[in-house]
C-alpha positions in Angstrom: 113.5 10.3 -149.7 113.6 10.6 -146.3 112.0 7.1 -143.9 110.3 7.9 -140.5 111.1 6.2 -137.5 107.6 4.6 -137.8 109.0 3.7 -141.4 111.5 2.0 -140.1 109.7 0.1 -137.0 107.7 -1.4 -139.9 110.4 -2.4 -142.2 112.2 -4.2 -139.3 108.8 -5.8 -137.8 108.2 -7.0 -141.2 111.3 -8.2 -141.3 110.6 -9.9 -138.0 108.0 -11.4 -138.8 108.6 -13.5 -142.2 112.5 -14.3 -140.9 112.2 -14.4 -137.6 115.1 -14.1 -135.6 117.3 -14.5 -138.5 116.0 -11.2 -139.6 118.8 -10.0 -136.9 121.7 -11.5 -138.8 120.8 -11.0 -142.3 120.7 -7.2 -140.9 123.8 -7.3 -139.1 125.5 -8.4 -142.0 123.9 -5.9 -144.2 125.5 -3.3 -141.9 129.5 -4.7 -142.1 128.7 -4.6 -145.6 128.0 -1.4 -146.6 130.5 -0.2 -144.3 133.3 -2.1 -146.0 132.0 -0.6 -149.3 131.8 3.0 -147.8 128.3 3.2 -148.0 127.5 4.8 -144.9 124.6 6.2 -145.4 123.0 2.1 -146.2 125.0 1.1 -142.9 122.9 3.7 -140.7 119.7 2.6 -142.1 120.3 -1.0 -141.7 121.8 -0.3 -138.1 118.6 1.2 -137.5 116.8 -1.7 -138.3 119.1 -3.4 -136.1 118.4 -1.7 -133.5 114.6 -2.3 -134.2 114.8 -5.9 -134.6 116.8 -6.2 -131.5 113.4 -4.7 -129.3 111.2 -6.7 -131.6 113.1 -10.4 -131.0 113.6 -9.4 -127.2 109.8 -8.5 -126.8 110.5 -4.8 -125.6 108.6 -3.8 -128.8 104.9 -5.2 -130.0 105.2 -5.2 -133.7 101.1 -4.3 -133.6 101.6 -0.9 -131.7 103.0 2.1 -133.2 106.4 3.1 -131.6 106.9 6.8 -130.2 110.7 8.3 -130.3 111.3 10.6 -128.0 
């Protein structure tokens, strides 16, 4: 199964919003993880999210709007 960006964006606002800015390490953490185990595939995704979470905690992103990838 294949996630969207938008998929994604939502996962990591959710993610936002009921752990706040611990959201960011629980994902970080996630990612050094799976990459110790070999999982890369798990890394990427949570990296995403990172990268998500990151926007969403600095306020570049508003959790309420759709995001567009270019």
């Amino acid at each position: 199964m294949q996630l969207s960006a938008d998929d994604l964006y939502r996962i990591a606002a959710d993610l936002a919003e009921e752990h706040g800015t611990l959201a960011m390490d629980y994902a970080r953490r996630a990612v050094v993880s799976f990459e110790a185990e070999g999982a890369l595939d798990r890394a990427r995704f949570w990296l995403t999210v990172c990268v998500f979470l990151d926007d969403i905690v600095e306020r570049r992103l508003d959790p309420a709007i759709q995001v567009t990838i270019h």
